[in-house]
N, C-alpha and C positions, 0 to 999 in steps of 0.2 A: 357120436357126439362126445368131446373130451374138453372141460375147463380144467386147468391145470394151474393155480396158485404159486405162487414163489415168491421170496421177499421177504418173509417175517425173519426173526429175529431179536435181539436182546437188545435196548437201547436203554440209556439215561431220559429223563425227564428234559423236557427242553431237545432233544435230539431229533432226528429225523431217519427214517423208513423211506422205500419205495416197492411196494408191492406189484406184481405182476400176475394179470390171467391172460394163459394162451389160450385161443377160443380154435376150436377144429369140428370139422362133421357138420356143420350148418354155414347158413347163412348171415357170415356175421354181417354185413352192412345191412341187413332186414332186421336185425334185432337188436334189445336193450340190452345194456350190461350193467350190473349194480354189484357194489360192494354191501356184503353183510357182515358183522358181527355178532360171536357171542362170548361172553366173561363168563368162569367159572360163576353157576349156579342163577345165572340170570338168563333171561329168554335173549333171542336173536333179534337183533334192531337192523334194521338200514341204514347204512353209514352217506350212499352217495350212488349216485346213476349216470348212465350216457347215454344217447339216443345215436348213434352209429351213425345214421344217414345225415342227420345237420347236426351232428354235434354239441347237440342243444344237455343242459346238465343239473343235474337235482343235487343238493345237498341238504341234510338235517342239518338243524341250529348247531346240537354240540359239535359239528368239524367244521361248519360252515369258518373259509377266511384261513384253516391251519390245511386241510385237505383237499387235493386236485386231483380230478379225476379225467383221465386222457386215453387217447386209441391212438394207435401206429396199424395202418388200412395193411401197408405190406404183410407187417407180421402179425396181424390178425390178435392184436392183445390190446388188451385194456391195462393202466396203469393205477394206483393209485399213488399222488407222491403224500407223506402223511411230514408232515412239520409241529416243531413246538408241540411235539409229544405229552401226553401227559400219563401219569399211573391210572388213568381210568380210562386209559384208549387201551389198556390188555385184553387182549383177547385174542381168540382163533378168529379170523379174516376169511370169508367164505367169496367168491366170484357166482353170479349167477346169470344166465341169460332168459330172455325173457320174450316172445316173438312181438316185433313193436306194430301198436295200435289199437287193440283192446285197453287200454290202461294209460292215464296219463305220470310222468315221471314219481311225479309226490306220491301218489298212488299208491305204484307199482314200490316204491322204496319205503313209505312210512306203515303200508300196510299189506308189505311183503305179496301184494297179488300178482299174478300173470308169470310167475318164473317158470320157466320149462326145464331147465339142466341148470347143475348147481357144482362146483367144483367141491372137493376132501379140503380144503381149508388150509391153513398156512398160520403158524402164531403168532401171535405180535407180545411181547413181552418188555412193560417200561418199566424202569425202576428209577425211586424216588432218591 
């Protein structure tokens, strides 16, 4: 099983990112995919979810409206597009899967339950 992050990078304030997890070694249409974040010296939050099979999608309040969160079935990845960046969207950018059905999205994304494989992370870095 391999999540593989790509995507971060160095932006201004106001700019936009498109993050990418390629998901390998399972069954990605059986499972959730969630974006995580963490900032220097703060704990790991859940940024956003998908449920693979309908598509169906979780967002917390702070991205909810600036961040979309998407799947390409071919190529087996999850995207995030992140917009209207702000300095307190820095952070490393984690990908995780998660096997879907124990756990409903809000769940699994506000209180980090049910993830099985977790990708090495990718950094997001905004400046003001």
């Amino acid at each position: 099983v391999q999540l593989v992050e790509s995507g971060g990078g160095l932006v201004q304030a106001g700019g936009s990112l498109r993050l990418s997890c390629a998901a390998s070694g399972f069954g990605f249409h059986e499972f959730v995919i969630g974006w995580f974040r963490q900032a220097p010296g703060k704990e790991r939050e859940g940024v956003a979810s998908i449920r693979n099979s309908d598509l169906t999608t979780y967002y917390v309040d702070s991205v909810k409206f600036r961040f979309t969160i998407s799947n390409d079935y071919d190529k087996n990845t999850v995207y995030l597009q992140m917009d209207s960046l702000k300095p307190e969207d820095t952070a490393v950018y984690y990908c995780a899967a998660g096997q879907d059905g124990p756990f409903d999205l809000e769940t699994m994304t506000r209180y980090s339950y049910g993830w099985n494989y977790w990708g090495g992370g990718t950094l997001v870095t905004v400046s003001s």
